[in-house]
N, C-alpha and C positions, 0 to 999 in steps of 0.2 A: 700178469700173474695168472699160470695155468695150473692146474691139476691140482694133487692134495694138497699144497699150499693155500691156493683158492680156498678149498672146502675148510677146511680148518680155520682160517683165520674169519669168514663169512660166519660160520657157525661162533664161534668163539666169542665178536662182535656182537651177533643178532641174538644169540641167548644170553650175553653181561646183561645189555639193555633189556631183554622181557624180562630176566627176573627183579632186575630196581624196578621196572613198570607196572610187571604182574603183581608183586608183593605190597607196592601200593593200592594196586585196584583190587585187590583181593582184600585187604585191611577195610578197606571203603564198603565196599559190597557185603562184605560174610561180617564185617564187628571182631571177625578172628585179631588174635594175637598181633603184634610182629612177627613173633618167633614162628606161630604158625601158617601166618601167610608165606612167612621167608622160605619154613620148609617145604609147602605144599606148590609154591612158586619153582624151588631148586627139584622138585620130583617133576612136575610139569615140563621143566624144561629140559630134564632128562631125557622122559617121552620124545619131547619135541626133535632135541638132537638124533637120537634114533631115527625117530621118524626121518626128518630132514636127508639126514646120507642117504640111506633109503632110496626117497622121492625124486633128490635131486639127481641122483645117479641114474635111474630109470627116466626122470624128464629129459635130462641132455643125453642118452642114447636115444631117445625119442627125437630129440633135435637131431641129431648127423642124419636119422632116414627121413626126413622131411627135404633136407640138405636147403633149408632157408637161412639168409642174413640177417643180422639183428633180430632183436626180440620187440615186436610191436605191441599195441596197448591190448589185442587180443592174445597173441602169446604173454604175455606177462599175468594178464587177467586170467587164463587158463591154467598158470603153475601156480598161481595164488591163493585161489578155488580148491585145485586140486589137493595142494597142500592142505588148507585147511578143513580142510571136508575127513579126512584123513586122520587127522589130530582132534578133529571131535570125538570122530570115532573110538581114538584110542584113550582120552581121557577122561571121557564122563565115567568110566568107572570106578576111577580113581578120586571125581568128586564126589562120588556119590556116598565111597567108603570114605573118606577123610572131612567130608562136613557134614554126614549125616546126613545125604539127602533122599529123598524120592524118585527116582527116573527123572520124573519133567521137571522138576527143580533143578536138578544138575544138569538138565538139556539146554534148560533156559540160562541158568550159570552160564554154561558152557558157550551157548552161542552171543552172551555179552563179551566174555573175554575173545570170541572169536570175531565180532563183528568190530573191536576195538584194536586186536591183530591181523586185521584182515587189512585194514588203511594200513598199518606199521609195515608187514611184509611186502607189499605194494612200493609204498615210499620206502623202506629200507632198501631195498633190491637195485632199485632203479638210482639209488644214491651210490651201492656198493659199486654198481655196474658204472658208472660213470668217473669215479676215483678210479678204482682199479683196471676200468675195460672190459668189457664182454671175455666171456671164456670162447676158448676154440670152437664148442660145438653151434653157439649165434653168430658164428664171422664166417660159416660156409668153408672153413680153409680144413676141415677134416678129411682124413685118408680112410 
């Protein structure tokens, strides 16, 4: 499976599961609602999907000028990283305004639910990659 199918059905996948995950850890950690972990989990993953096309599209044209096969534990640790370093950035503002926090409160929020997404996009990827196959730009066969 290559191209927007790929993306779509990866993303569609890996954001069902962070918002059942987030909106539990978010319930757990904030005392929030359901309702409003559900919504601040469904805005989060918003971000994230943005973000995500984004990233990944710029990772894998970064893949075809390297012109390497497969994605090893340093490449993967690097779009994992990258990715999430990325999504901090773009969502502590959004905790900040929607729990009422301080900067370093929503830093430190931020970097629990990152350091608990950092293992999931890790292990999800390397699961997606192995049911469905590496995309074209880790199998070196790009023009």
């Amino acid at each position: 499976m290559q191209g927007i199918k790929r993306r779509v059905i990866y993303v569609g996948l890996y954001e069902l599961l962070v918002i059942l995950l987030s909106t539990l850890l978010l319930k757990w950690l904030t005392q929030a609602s359901s309702g409003e972990s559900l919504t601040l989990s469904i805005l989060l993953s918003v971000i994230a999907i943005l973000w995500n096309l984004v990233f990944n599209y710029g990772f894998e044209f970064w893949e075809t000028k390297t012109r390497r096969q497969g994605r090893n534990l340093r490449t993967r640790s690097l779009h994992t990283l990258g990715f999430e370093i990325g999504l901090l950035i773009l969502s502590v503002p959004l905790l900040m305004w929607w729990l009422d926090l301080g900067l370093i409160q929503a830093v430190v929020m931020d970097f629990t639910l990152l350091v608990f997404f950092l293992v999931y996009t890790f292990v999800f990827t390397w699961v997606f990659d192995a049911v469905f196959g590496l995309p074209q730009s880790a199998q070196g066969a790009c023009a």
